[in-house]
C-alpha positions as CSV (number, residue, x, y, z in Angstrom):
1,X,104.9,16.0,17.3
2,X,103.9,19.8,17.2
3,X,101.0,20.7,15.1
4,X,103.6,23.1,13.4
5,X,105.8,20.1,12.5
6,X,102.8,18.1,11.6
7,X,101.6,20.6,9.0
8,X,104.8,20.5,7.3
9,X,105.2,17.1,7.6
10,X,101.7,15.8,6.0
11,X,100.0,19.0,4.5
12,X,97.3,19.9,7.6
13,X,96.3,16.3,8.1
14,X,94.3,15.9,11.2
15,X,95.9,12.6,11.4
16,X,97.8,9.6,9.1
17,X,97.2,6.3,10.2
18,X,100.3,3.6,7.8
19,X,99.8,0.0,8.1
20,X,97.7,-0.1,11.1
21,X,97.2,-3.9,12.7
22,X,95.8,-4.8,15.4
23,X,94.4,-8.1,16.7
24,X,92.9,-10.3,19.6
25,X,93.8,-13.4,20.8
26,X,95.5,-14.4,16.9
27,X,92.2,-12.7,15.4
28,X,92.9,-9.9,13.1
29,X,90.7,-7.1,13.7
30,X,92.0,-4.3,12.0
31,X,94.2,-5.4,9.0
32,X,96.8,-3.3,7.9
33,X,94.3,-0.4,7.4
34,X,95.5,3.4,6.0
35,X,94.0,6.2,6.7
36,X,93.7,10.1,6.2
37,X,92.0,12.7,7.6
38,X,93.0,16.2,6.9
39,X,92.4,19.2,9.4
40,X,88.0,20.4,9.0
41,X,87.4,17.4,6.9
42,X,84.4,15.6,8.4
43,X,85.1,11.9,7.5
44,X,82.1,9.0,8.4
45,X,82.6,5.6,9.2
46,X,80.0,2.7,8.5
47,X,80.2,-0.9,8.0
48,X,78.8,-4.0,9.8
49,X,79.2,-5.0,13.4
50,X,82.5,-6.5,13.8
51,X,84.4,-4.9,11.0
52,X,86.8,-2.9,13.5
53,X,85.2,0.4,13.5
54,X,85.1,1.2,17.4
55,X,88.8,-0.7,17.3
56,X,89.9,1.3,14.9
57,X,88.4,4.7,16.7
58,X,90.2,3.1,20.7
59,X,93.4,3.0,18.3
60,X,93.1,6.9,17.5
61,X,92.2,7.9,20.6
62,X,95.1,6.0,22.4
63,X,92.7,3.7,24.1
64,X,94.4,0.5,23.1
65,X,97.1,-0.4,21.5
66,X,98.5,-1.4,18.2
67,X,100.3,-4.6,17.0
68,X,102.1,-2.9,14.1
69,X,102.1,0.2,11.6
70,X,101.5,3.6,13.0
71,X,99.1,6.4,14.4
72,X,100.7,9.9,13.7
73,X,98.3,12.5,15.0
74,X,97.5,14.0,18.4
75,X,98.3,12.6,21.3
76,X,95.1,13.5,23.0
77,X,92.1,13.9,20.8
78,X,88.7,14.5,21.8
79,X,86.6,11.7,22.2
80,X,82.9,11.9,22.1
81,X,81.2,8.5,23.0
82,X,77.6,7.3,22.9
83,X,77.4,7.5,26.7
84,X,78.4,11.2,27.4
85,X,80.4,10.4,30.6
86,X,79.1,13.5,32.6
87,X,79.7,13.7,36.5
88,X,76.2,13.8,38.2
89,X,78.1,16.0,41.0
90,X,79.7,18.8,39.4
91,X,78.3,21.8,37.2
92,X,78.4,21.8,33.7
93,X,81.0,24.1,33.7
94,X,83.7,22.0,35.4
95,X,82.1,18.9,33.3
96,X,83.2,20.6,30.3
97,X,86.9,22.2,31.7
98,X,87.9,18.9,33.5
99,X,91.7,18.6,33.8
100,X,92.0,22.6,33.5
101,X,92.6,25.0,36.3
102,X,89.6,27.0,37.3
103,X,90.3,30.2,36.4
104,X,91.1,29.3,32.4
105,X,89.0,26.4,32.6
106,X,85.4,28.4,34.0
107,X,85.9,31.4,30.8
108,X,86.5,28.6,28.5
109,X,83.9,26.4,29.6
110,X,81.2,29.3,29.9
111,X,82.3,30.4,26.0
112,X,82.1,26.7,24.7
113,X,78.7,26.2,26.9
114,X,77.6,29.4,25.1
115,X,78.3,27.9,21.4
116,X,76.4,24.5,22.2
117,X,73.0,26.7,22.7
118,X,73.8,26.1,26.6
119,X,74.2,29.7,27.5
120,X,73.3,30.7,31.2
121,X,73.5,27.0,32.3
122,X,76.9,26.4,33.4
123,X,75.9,25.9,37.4
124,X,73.4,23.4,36.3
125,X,74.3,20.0,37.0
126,X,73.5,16.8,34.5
127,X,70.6,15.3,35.9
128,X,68.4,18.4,34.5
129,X,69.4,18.2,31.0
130,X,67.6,16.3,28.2
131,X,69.3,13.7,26.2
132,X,70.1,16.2,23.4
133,X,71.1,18.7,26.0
134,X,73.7,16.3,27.7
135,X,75.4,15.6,23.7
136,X,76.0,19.1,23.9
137,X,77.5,19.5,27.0
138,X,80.1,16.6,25.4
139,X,80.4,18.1,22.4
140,X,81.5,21.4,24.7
141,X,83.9,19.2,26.6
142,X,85.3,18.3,23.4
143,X,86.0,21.4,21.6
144,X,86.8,23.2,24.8
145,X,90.7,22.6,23.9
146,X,90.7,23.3,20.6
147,X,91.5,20.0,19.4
148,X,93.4,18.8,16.3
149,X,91.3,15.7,16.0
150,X,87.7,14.7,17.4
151,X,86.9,11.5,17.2
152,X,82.4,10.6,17.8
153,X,81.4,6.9,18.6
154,X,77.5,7.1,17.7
155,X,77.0,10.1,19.8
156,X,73.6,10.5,18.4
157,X,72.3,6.7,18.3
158,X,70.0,7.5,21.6
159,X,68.5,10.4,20.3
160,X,64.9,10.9,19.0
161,X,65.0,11.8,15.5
162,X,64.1,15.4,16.0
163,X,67.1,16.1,18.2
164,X,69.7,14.8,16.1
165,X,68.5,16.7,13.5
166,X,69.5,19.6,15.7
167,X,73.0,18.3,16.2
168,X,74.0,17.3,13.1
169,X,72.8,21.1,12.4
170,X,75.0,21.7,14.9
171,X,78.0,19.7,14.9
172,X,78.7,20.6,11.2
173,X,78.9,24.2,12.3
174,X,81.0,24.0,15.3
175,X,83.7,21.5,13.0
176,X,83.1,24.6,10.5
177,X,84.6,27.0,13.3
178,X,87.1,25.2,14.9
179,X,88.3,23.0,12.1
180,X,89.2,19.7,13.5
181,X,89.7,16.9,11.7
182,X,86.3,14.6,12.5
183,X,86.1,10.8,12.3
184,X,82.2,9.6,12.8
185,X,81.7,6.0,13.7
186,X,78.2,5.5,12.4
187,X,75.6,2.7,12.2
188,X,73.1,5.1,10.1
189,X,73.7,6.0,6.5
190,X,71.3,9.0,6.6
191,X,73.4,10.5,9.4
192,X,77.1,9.7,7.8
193,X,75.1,11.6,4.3
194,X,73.6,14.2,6.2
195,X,76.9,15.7,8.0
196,X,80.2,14.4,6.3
197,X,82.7,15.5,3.6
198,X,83.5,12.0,2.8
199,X,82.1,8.7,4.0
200,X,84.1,5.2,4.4
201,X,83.7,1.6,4.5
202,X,85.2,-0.8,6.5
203,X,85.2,-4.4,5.7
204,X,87.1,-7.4,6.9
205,X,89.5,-4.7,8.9
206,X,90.2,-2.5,6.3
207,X,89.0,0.8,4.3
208,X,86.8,-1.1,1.4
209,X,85.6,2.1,-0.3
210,X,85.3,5.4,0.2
211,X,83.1,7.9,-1.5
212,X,82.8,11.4,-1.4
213,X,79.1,13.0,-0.5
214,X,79.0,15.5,-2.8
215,X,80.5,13.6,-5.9
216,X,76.7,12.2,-6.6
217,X,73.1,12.7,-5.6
218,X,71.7,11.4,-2.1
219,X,70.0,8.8,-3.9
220,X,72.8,7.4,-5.9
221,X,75.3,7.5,-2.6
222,X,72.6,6.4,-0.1
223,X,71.7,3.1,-2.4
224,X,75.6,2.7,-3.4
225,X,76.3,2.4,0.9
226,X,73.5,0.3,1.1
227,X,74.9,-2.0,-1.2
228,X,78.8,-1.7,-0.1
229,X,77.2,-2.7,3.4
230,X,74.9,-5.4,2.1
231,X,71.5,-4.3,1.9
232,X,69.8,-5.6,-1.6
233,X,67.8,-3.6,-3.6
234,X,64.4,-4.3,-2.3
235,X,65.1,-3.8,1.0
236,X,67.0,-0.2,0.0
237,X,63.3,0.7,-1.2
238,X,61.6,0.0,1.8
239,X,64.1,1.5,4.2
């Protein structure tokens, strides 16, 4: 579907997920789960190991398949995963512009490079970046094509908690600019408060509750995840 017909058809949405199911081997892993996301809005996914986070997210990105209900969004969306993927043999240039001719895909990449902080580096090649250099080469790669729909897997997990400070810094302005619709997967409730619009939690395969950030105070939302995810009141203190 065009983004043009896609606009007119669900208001802007990034993307509408109806009735989603999908299962292995008789298990149900994601029940008939609805969802969403409308173009800039920054949405966060927690919930416990298991649930059908990272299902759902292969779902989206056309990764795996679905057993019944629907996707309706991009066919290609950018994927940012935990592990950034780079090639250890070409430049950060052609990292980011894979699957684009080089004479688009060197401009673009050396523009996008420039908006990660990466300026000046685009002959490099991946074994001399840092950890928090290397997310934003994938974040580059990502926004490179403009896309309707990004989807991040715990991009941030292995980074010290300095650096993905910077990103979520970061990442919050470059959804800001280009405006995709954003879907976090997210083990850390600190990091779904810190950068999204609207945070959700999955339980038993479905959307259990979602709230949105700045409806309360940090406080109130960080102990009301906590709970929705099962952490008691004593240990909410101590965390």
């Amino acid at each position: 579907m065009a983004a043009q017909e896609q606009d007119r058809r669900h208001g802007g949405a990034a993307v509408v997920v109806r009735g989603l199911v999908r299962q292995y081997g008789g298990r149900v892993v994601v029940d008939n789960l609805d969802l969403r996301i409308d173009a800039g809005e920054f949405v966060a996914l927690l919930g416990e190991s298991g649930c059908g986070k990272t299902t759902l997210l292969r779902a989206l990105a056309g990764l795996d398949h679905i057993d019944a209900g629907y996707v309706d969004g991009p066919a290609q969306p950018a994927v940012v995963f935990q592990e950034h993927r780079l090639m250890p043999w070409m430049p950060l240039w052609r990292n980011v512009a894979l699957g684009i001719p080089d004479e688009t895909g060197r401009p673009l990449a050396r523009a996008t490079l420039s908006e990660v902080g990466l300026a000046g580096r685009e002959e490099d090649l991946p074994r001399r970046l840092s950890g928090g250099q290397a997310a934003r080469v994938a974040l580059a790669r990502a926004l490179v094509r403009e896309p309707r729909l990004m989807l991040l897997d715990e991009p941030f997990a292995a980074l010290d908690a300095l650096t993905r400070i910077k990103m979520h810094i970061l990442v919050r302005e470059l959804v800001a600019r280009h405006k995709p619709g954003v879907l976090l997967v997210t083990h850390d409730v600190d990091e779904a408060i810190a950068i999204s619009d609207r945070i959700l939690i999955m339980r038993g395969g479905r959307i259990a509750a979602s709230y949105d950030v700045d409806a309360q105070d940090e406080a109130s939302l960080r102990a009301s995840l906590l709970q929705e995810l099962g952490v008691h009141a004593g240990a909410a203190a101590l965390a």
